[in-house]
N, C-alpha and C positions, 0 to 999 in steps of 0.2 A: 118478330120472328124469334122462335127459339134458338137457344145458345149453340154454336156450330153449325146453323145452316146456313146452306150453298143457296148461288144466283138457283141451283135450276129448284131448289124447295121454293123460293119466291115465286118465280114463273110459274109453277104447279099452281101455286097459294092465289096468284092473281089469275089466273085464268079460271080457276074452278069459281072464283066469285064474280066471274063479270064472262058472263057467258056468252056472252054478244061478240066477244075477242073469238075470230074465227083463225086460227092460225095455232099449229104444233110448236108444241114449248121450242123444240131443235131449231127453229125460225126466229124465234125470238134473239136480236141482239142484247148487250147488258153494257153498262158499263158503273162502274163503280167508282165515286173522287173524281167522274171526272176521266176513267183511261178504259175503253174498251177490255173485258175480262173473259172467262169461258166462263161453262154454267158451274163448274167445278170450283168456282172463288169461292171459299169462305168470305160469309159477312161476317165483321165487327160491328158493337154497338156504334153508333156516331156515321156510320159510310152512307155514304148517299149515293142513292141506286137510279139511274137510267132505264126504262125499258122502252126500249126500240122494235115497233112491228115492224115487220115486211111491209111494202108499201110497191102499189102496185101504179101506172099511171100510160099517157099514151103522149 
C-alpha cells in the first residue's frame, strides 16, 4: 500500500480484487497489531491488518 493510506483504501484495494467478497467496505471490521481500529487508521509500514467480514449464520 502506498505511503499514508487508511484501513478503508485497504478494504477498497481488497474488495475490488476478490470480487467474490459480497459485502460494503462500511461492514467490514479491521483491526490492526492486533486492536480493533476504524477505517480512518492510518497504516504504517510493519502493521498487521485483520479483515473481518460480516458473517451471517442460524
Amino acid at each position: 500500500m502506498p505511503n499514508k493510506s487508511t484501513l478503508a483504501d485497504l478494504v477498497a484495494r481488497v474488495l475490488e480484487a476478490n470480487i467474490e467478497i459480497k459485502c460494503s467496505p462500511e461492514r467490514m471490521v479491521a483491526a490492526v497489531n492486533e486492536e480493533y481500529q476504524t477505517h480512518d487508521q492510518v497504516l504504517l509500514t510493519g502493521d498487521i491488518v485483520a479483515l473481518i467480514p460480516p458473517v451471517s449464520g442460524g
